[in-house]
N, C-alpha and C positions, 0 to 999 in steps of 0.2 A: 624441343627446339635446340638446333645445336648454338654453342658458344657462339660463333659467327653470326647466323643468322638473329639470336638478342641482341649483340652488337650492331648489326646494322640496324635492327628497329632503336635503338638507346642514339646510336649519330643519326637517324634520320628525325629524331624528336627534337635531339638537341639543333638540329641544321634550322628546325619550323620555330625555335623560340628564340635562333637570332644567337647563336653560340660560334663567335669566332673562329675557323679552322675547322668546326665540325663536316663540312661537306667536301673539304680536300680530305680528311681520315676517313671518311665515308667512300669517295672514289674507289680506290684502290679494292675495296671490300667486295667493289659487286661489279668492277670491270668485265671479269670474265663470263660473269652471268646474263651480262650486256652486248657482248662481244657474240656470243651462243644467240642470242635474241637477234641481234644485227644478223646473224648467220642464217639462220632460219627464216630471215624476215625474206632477205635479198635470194634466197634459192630458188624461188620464181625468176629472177631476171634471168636474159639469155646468156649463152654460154661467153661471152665476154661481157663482164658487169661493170660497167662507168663509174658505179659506186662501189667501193670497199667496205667490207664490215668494221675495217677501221674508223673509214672517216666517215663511215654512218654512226656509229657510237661517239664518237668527239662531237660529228655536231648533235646528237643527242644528251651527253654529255653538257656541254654550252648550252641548250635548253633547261635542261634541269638546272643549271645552276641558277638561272632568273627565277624560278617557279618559290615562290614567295605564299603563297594564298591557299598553297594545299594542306590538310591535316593530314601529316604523317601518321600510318597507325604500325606497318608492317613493309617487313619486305617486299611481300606480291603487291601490296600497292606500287611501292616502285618501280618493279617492274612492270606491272599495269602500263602504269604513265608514262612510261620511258619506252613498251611498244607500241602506246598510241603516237607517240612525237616522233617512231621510226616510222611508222606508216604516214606521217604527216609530211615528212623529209621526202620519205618515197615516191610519193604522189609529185611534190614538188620540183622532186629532181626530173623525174616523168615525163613531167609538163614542158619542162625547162626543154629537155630534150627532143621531146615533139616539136616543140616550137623550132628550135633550131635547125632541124633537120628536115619539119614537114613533111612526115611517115604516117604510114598508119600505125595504128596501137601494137604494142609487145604483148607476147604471152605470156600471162600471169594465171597459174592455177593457187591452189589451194590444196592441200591435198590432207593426209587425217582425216582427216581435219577438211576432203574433199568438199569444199563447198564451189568452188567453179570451175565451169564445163574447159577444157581444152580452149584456147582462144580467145577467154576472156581475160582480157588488159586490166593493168595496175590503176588505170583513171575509173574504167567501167565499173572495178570492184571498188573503188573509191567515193565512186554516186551511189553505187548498192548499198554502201554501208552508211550512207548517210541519210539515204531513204527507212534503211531498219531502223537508223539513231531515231528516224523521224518518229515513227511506227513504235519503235520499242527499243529504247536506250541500254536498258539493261540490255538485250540480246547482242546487240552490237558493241556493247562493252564485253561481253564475253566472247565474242570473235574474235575479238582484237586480244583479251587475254589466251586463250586457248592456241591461236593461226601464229600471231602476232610474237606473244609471250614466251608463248608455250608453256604456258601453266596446264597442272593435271587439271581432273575435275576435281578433285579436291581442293587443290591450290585455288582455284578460280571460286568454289563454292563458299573459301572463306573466306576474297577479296570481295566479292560483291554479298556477302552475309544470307545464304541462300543454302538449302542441301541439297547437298551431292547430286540426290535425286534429281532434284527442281534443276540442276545445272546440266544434268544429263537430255535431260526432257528439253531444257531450253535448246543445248548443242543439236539435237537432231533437227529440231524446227528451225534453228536460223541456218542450218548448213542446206537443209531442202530447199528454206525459200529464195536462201543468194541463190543457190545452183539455179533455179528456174528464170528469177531474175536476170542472171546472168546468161543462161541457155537463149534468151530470146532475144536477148542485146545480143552477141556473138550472129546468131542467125540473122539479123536484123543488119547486120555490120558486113557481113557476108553475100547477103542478096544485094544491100547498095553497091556494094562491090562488085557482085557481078553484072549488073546494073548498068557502071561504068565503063 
């Protein structure tokens, strides 16, 4: 573990026991690993992105700063939490923008990490993963680390305390059943379409 990365686990213990100043020292520490996450998150939007990996990380950021009720253990938990509340933002922003505009869905794939078909939108993938959370918590917690994070399987095998193996095994199974998931929504969104 290098220096840094004990450091961020020692201020993110100290942020969860209520230590003045520990989560402005903390900031700075994992910005750019934030910033790489925001980046990765938002490479599905289209080729003009309404949202910046800036100001998806600040309001990710502002999130995290309320988050009071989590046990800090590690890094990759951070970053966990911090790519589920970019996909939380994501979706939101989404919404906000369909509504405004009154569009159809954006293309949002998945790729590696391929788990949806060409054509499948950020909302659509947003019910799939909350159908898996339904189904299997863990698997969609590790979609959200792996897509989301981009943690290895390593990384992810020792945020959710699981081996490698078992994280591998799970990545294949949740990446088939969104893609099918997702395949039949797209298809389904496509014939209403042509429909109209």
């Amino acid at each position: 573990m290098s220096a840094e990365a004990g450091e961020i686990t020692l201020l993110l213990r100290a942020w969860q026991q209520g230590e003045e100043g520990a989560f402005d020292r903390l900031a700075p520490l994992v910005y750019e690993d934030l910033r790489r996450i925001a980046q990765r998150a938002l490479r599905g939007e289209r080729a003009a992105p309404t949202l910046q990996a800036t100001a998806l990380v600040h309001e990710a950021f502002l999130r995290l700063s309320r988050q009071s009720a989590v046990d800090w253990q590690e890094r990759q938990q951070l970053y966990g939490v911090a790519a589920h509340m970019m996909r939380r933002i994501l979706v939101d922003h989404a919404r906000a923008r369909r509504a405004a505009k009154r569009t159809a869905p954006e293309a949002w794939t998945l790729s590696e990490s391929s788990v949806a078909p060409r054509g499948a939108d950020l909302l659509a993938l947003d019910l799939a993963l909350q159908k898996l959370a339904a189904m299997d918590a863990e698997k969609c917690r590790l979609v959200e680390l792996r897509y989301f994070a981009g943690l290895t399987v390593e990384e992810a095998a020792e945020v959710l305390g699981i081996s490698s193996r078992s994280v591998a095994r799970q990545w294949t199974w949740a990446r088939a059943w969104l893609y099918g998931e997702l395949e039949g929504g797209c298809k389904a969104a496509a014939a209403e379409g042509d429909a109209g």
